[in-house]
MIDOSE-1310 file (N, C-alpha, C; in nm, 2 decimals, decimal comma, always signed):
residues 260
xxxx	+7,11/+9,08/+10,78/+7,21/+9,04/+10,68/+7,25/+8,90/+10,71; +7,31/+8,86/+10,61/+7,30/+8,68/+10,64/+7,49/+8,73/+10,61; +7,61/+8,61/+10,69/+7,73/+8,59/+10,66/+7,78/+8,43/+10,65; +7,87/+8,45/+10,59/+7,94/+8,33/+10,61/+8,01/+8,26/+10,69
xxxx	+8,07/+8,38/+10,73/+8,17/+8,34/+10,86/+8,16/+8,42/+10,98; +8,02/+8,43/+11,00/+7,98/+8,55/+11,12/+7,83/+8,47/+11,18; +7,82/+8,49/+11,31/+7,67/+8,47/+11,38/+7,70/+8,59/+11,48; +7,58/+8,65/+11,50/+7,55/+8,72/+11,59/+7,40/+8,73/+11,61
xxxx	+7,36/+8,78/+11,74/+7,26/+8,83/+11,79/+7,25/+8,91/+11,89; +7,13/+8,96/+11,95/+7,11/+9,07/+12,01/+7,02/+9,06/+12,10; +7,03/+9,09/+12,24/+6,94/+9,09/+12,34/+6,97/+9,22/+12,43; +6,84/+9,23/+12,46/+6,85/+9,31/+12,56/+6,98/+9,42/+12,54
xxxx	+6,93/+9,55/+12,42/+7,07/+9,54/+12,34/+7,21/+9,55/+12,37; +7,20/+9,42/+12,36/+7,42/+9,36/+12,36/+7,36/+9,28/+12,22; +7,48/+9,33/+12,14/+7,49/+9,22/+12,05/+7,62/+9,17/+12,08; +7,58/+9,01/+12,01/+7,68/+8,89/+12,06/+7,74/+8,92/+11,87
xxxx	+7,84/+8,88/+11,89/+7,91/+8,86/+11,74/+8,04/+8,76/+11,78; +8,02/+8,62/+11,69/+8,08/+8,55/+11,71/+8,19/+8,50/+11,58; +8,31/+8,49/+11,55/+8,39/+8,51/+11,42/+8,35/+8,33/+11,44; +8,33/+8,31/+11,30/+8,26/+8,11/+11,27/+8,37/+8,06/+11,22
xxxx	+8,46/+8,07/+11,23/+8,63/+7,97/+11,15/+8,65/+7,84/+11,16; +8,57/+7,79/+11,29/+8,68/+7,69/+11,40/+8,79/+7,63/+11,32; +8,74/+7,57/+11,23/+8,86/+7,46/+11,15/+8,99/+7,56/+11,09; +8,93/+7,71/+11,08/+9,04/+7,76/+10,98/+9,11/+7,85/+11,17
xxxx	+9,07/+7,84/+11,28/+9,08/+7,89/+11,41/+9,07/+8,05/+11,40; +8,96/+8,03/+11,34/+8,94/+8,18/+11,32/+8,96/+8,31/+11,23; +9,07/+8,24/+11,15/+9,16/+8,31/+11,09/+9,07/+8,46/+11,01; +9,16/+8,58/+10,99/+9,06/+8,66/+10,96/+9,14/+8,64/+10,77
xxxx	+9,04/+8,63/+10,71/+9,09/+8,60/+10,64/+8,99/+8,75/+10,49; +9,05/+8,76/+10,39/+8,94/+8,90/+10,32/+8,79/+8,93/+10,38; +8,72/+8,80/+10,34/+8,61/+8,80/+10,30/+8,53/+8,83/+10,48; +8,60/+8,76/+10,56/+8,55/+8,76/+10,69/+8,61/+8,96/+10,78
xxxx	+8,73/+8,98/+10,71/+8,72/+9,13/+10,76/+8,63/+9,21/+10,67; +8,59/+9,18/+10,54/+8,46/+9,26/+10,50/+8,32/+9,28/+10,58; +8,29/+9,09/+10,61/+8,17/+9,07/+10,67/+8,16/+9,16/+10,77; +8,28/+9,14/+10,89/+8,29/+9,25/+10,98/+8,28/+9,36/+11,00
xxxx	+8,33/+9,39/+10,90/+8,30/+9,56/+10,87/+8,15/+9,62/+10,81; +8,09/+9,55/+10,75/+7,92/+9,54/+10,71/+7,87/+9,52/+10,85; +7,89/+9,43/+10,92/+7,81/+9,42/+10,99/+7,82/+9,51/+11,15; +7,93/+9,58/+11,16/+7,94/+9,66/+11,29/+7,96/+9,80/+11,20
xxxx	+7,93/+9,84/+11,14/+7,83/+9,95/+11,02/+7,69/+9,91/+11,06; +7,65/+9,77/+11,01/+7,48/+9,77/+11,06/+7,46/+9,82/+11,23; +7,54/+9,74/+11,31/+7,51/+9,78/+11,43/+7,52/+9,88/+11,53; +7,60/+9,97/+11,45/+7,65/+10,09/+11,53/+7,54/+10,22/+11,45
xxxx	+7,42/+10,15/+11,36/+7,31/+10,23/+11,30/+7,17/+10,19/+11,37; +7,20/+10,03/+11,46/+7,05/+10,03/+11,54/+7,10/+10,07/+11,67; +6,99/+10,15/+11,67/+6,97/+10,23/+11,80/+6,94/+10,11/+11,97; +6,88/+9,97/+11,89/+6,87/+9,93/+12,03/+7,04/+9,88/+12,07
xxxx	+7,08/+9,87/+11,97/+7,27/+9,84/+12,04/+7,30/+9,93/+12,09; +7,35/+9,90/+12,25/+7,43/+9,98/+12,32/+7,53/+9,96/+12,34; +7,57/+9,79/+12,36/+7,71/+9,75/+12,34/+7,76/+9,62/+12,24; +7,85/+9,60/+12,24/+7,87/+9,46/+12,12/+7,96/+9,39/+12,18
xxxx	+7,96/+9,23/+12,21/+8,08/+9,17/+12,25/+8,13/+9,09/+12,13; +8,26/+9,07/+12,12/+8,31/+9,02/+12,03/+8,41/+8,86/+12,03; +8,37/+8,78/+12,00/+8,41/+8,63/+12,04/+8,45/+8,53/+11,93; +8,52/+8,43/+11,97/+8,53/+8,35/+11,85/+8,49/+8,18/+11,89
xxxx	+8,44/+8,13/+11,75/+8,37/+8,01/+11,75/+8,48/+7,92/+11,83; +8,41/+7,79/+11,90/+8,53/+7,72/+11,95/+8,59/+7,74/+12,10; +8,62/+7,61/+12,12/+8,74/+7,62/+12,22/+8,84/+7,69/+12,22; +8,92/+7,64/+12,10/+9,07/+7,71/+12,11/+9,11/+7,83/+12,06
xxxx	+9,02/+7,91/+11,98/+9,12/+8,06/+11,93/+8,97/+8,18/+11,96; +9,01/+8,30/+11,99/+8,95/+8,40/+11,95/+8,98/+8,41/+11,78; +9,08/+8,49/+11,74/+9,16/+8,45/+11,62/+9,26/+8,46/+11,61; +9,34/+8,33/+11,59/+9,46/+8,25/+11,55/+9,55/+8,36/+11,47
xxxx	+9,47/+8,47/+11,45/+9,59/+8,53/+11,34/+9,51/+8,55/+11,18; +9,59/+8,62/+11,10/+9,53/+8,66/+10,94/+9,58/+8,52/+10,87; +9,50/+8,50/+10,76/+9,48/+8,40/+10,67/+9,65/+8,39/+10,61; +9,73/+8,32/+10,65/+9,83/+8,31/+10,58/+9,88/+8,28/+10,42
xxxx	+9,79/+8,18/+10,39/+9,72/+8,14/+10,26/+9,71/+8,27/+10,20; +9,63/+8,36/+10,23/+9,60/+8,49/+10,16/+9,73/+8,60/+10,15; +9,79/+8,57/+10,26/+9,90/+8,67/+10,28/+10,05/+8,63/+10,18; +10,03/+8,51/+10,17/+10,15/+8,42/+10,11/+10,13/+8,50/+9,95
xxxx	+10,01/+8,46/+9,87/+10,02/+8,48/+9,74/+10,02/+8,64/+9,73; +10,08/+8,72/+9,83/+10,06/+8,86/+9,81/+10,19/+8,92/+9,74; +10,18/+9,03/+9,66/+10,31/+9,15/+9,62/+10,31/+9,24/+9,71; +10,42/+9,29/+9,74/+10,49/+9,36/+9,85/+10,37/+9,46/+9,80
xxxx	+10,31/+9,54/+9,70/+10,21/+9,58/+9,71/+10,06/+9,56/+9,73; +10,02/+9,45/+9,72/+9,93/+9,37/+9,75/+9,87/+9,36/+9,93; +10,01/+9,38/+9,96/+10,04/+9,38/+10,07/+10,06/+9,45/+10,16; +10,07/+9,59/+10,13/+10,03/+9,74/+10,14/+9,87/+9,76/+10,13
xxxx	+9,84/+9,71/+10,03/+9,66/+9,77/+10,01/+9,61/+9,64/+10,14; +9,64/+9,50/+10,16/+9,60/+9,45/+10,27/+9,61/+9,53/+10,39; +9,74/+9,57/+10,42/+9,76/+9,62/+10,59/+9,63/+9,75/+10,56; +9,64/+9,81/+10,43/+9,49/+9,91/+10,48/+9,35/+9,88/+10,50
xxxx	+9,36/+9,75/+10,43/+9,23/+9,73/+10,44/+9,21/+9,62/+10,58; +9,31/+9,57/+10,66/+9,27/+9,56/+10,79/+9,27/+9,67/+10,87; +9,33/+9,73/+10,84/+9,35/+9,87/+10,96/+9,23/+9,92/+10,96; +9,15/+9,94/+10,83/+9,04/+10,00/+10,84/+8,89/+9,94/+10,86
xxxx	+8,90/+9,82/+10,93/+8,81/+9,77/+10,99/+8,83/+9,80/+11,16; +8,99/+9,80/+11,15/+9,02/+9,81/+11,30/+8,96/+9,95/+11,37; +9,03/+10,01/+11,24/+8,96/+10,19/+11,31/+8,79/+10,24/+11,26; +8,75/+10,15/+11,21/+8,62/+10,16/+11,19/+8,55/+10,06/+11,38
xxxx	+8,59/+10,00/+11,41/+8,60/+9,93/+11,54/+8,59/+10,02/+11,62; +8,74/+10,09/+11,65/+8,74/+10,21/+11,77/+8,67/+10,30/+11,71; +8,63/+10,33/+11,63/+8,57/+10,51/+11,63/+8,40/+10,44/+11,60; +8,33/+10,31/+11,64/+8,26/+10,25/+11,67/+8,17/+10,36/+11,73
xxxx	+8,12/+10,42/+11,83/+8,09/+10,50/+11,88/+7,97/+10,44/+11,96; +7,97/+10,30/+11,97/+7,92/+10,20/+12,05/+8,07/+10,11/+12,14; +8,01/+10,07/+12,28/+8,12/+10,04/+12,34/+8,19/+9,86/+12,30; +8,24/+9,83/+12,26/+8,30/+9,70/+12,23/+8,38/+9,65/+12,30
xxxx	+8,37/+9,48/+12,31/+8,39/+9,41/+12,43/+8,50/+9,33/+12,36; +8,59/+9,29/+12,36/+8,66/+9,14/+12,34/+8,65/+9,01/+12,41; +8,63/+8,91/+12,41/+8,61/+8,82/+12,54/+8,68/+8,71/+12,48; +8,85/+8,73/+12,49/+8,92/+8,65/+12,43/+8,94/+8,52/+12,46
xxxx	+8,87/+8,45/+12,40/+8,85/+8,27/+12,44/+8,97/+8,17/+12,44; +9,08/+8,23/+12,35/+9,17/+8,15/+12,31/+9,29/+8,23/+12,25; +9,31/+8,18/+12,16/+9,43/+8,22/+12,09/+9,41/+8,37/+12,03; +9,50/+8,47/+12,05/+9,47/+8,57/+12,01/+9,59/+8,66/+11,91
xxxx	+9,66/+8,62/+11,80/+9,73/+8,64/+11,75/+9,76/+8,74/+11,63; +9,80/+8,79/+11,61/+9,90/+8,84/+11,48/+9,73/+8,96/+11,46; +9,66/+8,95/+11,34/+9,53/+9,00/+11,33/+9,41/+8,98/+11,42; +9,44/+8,84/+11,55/+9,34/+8,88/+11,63/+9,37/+8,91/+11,76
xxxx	+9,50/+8,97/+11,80/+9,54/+9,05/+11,90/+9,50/+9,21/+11,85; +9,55/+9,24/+11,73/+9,53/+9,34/+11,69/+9,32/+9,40/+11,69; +9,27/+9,30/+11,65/+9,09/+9,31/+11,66/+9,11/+9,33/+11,82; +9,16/+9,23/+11,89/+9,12/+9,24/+12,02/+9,11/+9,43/+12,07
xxxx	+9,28/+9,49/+12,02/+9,34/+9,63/+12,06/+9,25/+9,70/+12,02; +9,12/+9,67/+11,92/+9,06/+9,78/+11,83/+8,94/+9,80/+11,97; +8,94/+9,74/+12,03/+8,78/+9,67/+12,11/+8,84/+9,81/+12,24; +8,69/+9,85/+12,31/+8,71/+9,92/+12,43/+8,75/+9,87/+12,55
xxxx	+8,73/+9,73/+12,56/+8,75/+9,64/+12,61/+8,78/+9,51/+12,62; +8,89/+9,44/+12,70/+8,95/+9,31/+12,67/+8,93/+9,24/+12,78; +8,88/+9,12/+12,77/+8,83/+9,01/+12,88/+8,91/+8,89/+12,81; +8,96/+8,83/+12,89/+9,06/+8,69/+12,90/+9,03/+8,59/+12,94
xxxx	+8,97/+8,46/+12,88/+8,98/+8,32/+12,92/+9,11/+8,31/+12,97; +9,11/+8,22/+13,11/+9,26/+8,19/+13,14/+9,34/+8,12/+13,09; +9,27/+8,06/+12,98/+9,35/+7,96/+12,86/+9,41/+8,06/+12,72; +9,39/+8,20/+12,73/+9,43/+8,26/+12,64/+9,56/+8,29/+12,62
xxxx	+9,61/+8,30/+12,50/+9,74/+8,32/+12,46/+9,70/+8,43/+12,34; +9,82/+8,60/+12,40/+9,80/+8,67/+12,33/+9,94/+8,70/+12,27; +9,93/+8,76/+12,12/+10,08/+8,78/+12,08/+10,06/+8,84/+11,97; +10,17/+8,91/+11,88/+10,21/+8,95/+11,75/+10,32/+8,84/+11,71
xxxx	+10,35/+8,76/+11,67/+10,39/+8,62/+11,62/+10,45/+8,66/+11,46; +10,42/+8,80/+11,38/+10,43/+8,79/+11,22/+10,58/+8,78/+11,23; +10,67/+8,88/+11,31/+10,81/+8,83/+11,29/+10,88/+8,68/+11,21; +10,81/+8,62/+11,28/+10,84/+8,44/+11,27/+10,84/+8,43/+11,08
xxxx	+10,75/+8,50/+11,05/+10,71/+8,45/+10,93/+10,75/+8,56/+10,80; +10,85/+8,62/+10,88/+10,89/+8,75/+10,81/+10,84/+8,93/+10,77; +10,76/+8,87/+10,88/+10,68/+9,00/+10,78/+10,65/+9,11/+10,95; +10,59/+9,21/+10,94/+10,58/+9,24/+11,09/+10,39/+9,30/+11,11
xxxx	+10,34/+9,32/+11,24/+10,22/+9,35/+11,25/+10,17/+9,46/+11,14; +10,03/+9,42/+11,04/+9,98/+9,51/+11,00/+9,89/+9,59/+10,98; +9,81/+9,53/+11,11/+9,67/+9,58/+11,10/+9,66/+9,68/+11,24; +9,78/+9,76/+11,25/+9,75/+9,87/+11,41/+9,82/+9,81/+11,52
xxxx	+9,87/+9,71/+11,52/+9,97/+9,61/+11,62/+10,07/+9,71/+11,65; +10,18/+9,75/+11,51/+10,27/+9,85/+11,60/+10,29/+9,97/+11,67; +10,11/+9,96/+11,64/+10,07/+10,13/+11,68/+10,01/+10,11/+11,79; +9,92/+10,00/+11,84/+9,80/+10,03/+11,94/+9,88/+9,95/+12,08
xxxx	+9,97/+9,82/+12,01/+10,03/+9,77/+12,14/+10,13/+9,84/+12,23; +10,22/+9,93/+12,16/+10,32/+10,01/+12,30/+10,21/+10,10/+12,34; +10,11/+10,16/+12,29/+10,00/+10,26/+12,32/+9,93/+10,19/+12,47; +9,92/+10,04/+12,50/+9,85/+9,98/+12,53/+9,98/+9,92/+12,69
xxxx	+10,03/+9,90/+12,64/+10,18/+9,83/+12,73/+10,27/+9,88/+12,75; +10,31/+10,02/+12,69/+10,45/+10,05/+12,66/+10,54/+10,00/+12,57; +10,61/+10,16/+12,55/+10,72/+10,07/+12,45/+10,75/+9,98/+12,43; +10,84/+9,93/+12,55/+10,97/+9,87/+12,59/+10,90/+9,69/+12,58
xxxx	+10,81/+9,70/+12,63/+10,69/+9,54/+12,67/+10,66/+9,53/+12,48; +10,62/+9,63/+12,44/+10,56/+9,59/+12,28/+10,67/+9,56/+12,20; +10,78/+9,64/+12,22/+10,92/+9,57/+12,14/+10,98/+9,45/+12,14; +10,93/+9,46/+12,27/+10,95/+9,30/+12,35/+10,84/+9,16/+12,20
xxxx	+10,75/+9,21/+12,30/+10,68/+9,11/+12,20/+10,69/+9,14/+12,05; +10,70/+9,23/+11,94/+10,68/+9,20/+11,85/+10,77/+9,13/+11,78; +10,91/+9,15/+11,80/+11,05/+9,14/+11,77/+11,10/+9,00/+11,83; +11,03/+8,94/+11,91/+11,05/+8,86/+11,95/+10,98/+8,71/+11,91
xxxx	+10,85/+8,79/+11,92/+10,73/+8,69/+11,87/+10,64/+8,61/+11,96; +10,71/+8,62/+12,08/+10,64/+8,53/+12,16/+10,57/+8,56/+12,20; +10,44/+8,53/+12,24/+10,30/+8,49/+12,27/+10,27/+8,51/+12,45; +10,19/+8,59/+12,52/+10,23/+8,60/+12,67/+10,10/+8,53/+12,71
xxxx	+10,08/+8,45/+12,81/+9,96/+8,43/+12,90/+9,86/+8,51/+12,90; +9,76/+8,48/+12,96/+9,63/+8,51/+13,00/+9,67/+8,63/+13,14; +9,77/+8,58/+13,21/+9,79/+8,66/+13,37/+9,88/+8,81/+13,34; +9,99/+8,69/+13,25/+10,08/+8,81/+13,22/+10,02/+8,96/+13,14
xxxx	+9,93/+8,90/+13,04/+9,86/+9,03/+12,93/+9,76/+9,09/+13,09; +9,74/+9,08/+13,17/+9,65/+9,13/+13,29/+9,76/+9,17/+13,32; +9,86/+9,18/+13,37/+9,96/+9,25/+13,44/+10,01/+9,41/+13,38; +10,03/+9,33/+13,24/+10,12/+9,44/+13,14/+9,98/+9,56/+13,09
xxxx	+9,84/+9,51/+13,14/+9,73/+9,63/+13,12/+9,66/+9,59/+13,03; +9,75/+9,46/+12,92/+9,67/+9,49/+12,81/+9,54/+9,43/+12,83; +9,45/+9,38/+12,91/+9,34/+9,32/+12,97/+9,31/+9,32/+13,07; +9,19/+9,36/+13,12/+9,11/+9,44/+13,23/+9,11/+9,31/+13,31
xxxx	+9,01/+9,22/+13,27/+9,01/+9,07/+13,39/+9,03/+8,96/+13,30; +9,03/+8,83/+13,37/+9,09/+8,75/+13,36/+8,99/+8,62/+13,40; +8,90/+8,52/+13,34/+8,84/+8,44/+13,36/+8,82/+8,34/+13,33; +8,77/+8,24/+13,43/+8,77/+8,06/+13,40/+8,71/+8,07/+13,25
xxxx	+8,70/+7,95/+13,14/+8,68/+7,98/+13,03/+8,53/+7,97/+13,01; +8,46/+7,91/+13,10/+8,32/+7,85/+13,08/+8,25/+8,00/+13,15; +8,30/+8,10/+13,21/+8,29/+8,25/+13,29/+8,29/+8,33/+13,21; +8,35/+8,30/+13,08/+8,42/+8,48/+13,06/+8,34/+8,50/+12,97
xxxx	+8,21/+8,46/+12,90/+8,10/+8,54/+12,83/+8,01/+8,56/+12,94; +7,95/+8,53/+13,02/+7,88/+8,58/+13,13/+7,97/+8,67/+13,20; +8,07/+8,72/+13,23/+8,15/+8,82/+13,24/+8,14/+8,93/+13,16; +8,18/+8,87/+13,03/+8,16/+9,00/+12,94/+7,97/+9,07/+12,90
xxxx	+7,91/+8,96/+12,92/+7,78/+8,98/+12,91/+7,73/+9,12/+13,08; +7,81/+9,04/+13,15/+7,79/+9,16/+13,33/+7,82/+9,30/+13,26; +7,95/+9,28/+13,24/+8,01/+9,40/+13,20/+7,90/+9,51/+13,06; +7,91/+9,43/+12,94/+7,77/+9,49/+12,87/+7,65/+9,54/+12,96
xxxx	+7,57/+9,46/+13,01/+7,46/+9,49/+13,07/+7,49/+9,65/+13,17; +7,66/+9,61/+13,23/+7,66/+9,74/+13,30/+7,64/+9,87/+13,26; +7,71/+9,85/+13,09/+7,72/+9,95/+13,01/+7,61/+10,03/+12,96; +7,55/+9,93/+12,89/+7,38/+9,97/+12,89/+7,29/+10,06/+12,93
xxxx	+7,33/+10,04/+13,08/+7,23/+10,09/+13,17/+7,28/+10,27/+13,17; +7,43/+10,28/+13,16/+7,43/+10,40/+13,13/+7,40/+10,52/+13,00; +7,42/+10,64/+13,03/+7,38/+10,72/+12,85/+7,49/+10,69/+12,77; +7,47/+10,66/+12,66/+7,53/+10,57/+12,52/+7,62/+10,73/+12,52
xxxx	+7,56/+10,81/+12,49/+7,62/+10,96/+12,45/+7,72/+10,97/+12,54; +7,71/+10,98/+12,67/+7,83/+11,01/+12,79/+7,91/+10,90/+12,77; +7,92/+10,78/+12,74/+7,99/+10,67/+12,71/+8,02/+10,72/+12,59; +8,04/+10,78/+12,49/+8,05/+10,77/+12,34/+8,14/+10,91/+12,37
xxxx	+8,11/+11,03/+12,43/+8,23/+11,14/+12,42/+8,31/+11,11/+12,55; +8,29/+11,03/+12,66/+8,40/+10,99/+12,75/+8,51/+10,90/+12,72; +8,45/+10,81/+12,62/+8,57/+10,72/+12,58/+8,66/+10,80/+12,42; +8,59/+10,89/+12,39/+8,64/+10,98/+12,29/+8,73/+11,09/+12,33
xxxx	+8,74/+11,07/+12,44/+8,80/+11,22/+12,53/+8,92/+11,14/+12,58; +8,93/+11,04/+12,61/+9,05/+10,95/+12,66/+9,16/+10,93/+12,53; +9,12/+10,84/+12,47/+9,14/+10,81/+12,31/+9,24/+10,92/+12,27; +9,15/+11,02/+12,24/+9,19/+11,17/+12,17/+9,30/+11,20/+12,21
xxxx	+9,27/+11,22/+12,33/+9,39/+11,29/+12,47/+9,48/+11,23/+12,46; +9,52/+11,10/+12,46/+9,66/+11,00/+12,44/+9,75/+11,03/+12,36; +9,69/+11,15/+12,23/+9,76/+11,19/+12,13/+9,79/+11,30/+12,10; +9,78/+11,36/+12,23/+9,80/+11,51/+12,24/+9,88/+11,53/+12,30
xxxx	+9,96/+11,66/+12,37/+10,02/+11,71/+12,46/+9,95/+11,75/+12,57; +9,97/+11,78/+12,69/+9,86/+11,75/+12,83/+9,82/+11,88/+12,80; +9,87/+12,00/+12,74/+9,80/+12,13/+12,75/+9,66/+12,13/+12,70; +9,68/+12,06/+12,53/+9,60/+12,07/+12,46/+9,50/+11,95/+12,47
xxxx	+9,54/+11,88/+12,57/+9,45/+11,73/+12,58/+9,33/+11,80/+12,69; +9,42/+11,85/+12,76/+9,35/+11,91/+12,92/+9,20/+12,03/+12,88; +9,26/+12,09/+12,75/+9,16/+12,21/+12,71/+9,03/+12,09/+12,60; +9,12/+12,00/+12,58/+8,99/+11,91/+12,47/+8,87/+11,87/+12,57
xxxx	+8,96/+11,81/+12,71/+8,87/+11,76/+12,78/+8,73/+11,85/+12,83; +8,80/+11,96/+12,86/+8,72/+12,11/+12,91/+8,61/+12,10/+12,79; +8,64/+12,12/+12,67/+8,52/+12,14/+12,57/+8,43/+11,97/+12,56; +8,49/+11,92/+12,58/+8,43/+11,77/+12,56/+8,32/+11,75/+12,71
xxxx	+8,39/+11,81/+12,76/+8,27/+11,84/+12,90/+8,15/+11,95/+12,93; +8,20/+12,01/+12,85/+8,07/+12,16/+12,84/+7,99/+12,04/+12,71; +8,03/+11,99/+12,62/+7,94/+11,89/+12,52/+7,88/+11,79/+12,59; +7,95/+11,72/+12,69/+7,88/+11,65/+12,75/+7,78/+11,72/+12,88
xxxx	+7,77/+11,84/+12,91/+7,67/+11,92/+13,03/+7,53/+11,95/+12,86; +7,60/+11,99/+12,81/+7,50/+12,06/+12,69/+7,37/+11,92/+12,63; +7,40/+11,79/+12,70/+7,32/+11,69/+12,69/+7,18/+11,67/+12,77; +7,10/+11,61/+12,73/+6,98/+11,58/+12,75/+6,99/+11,47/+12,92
xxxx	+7,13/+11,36/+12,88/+7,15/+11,29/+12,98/+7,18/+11,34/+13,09; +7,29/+11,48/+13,04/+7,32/+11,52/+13,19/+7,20/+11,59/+13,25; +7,11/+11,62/+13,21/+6,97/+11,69/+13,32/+6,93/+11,59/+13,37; +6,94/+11,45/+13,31/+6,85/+11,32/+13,38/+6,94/+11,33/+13,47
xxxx	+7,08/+11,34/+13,41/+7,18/+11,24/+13,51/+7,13/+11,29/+13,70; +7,18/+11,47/+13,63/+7,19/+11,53/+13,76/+7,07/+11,51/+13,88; +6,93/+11,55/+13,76/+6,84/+11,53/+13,89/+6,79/+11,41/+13,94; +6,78/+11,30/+13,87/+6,77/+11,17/+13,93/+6,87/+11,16/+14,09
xxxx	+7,01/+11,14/+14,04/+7,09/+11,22/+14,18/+7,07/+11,27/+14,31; +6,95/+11,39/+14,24/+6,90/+11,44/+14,34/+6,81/+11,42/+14,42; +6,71/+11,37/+14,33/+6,55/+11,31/+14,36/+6,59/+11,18/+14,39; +6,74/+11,12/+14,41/+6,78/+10,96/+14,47/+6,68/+10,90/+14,40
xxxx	+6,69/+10,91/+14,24/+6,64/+10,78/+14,15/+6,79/+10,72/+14,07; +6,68/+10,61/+14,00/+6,75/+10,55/+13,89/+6,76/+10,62/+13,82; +6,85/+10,70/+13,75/+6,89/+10,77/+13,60/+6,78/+10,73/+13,48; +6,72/+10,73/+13,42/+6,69/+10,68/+13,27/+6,73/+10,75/+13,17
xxxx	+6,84/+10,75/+13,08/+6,93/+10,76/+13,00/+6,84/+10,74/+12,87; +6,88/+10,81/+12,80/+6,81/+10,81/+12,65/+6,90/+10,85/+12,50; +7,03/+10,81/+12,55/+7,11/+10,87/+12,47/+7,17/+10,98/+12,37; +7,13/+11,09/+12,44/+7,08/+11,22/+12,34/+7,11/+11,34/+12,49
């Protein structure tokens, strides 16, 4: 598929997916959360993808935030069918069922803090600045922001930031959880590239109901989270991977994983 505001490719399967904005810093703007959505639909259908990292063109932003331009000429209804139709790229993201990377280069604001929260994983240039900023401009997060950031930080830290608006470092988002590591900026796609490659090498399937078993569980009560787990684990023995898993183990090999 050819895009406008998208490049990606694929090796060794990681696909790279790079948002093309610079001049607009990324902004997600309609047309570019469509692309996105077309296109991690395509990739969560080829089988050689096992993981996807997600980046933005540029020095300065992952993405800067939603197209304000767009958001301006909206009706309070208009504006309702927008927050769904970002949301629903976002949860088309997590329920991905491939593992997704963030490797936030820069600026990560308002709609691209929120892309980052949809990802399995967040990696941080140390020049990153992450935040929900819509306050400022009246309006508040709409694309999963007020749902995925206390889920991610806590309450008390997300009220902080939304209500406030201000924007926290690269160390500080490592502190508060919302990001795993933290890297020089010329580092942190060869980082996120380590990290893919690690992922790979494991079964896509045990990675796809382990990270579905976490997720789930967060929105349960512990009785019924603890019994999801139980069955999510007799589904994951009932796999093909766990017979490799176990006897490689045994036989002190390398695993070979086949997703199934």
């Amino acid at each position: 598929m050819e895009f406008q505001n998208l490049l990606y490719s694929v090796e060794e399967g990681v696909a790279l997916v790079t948002i093309n904005r610079p001049k607009a810093l990324n902004a997600l703007n309609r047309e570019t959360i469509a692309e996105l959505a077309a296109l991690m639909d395509e990739l969560s259908s080829d089988e050689e993808v096992r993981a996807i990292i997600l980046t933005g063109a540029g020095e300065k932003a992952f993405v800067a935030g939603a197209d304000i331009k767009e958001l301006a000429a909206n009706s309070a209804l208009e504006s309702n069918d927008h927050s769904k139709f970002g949301q629903s790229l976002m949860d088309l993201i997590e329920d991905l069922g491939v593992p997704t990377i963030a490797a936030i280069n820069g600026f990560a604001l308002g709609g691209g803090l929120e892309l980052a929260m949809a990802c399995t994983f967040r990696l941080a240039s140390s020049q990153a600045r992450l935040g929900q900023p819509e306050v400022n401009l009246g309006i508040i997060p709409g694309f999963g922001g007020t749902q995925r950031l206390p889920r991610l930080v806590g309450q008390g830290r997300a009220v902080h930031m939304v209500l406030t608006g201000d924007p926290i470092d690269a160390q500080t988002a490592l502190r508060y959880g919302l990001v795993t590591e933290v890297h020089e900026p010329d580092a942190l796609l060869d980082a996120a590239r380590k990290l893919a490659k690690k992922l790979v090498a494991k079964s896509s399937f045990t990675l796809r109901v382990a990270e579905e078993t976490v997720r789930r569980g967060m929105q349960m009560a512990l009785t019924e989270s603890l019994a999801y787990e139980a069955s999510q684990f007799g589904l994951a023995a009932a796999a093909e991977d766990y017979q490799e898993g176990m006897t490689a183990f045994l036989e002190k090999r390398k695993a070979e994983f086949h997703g199934r």
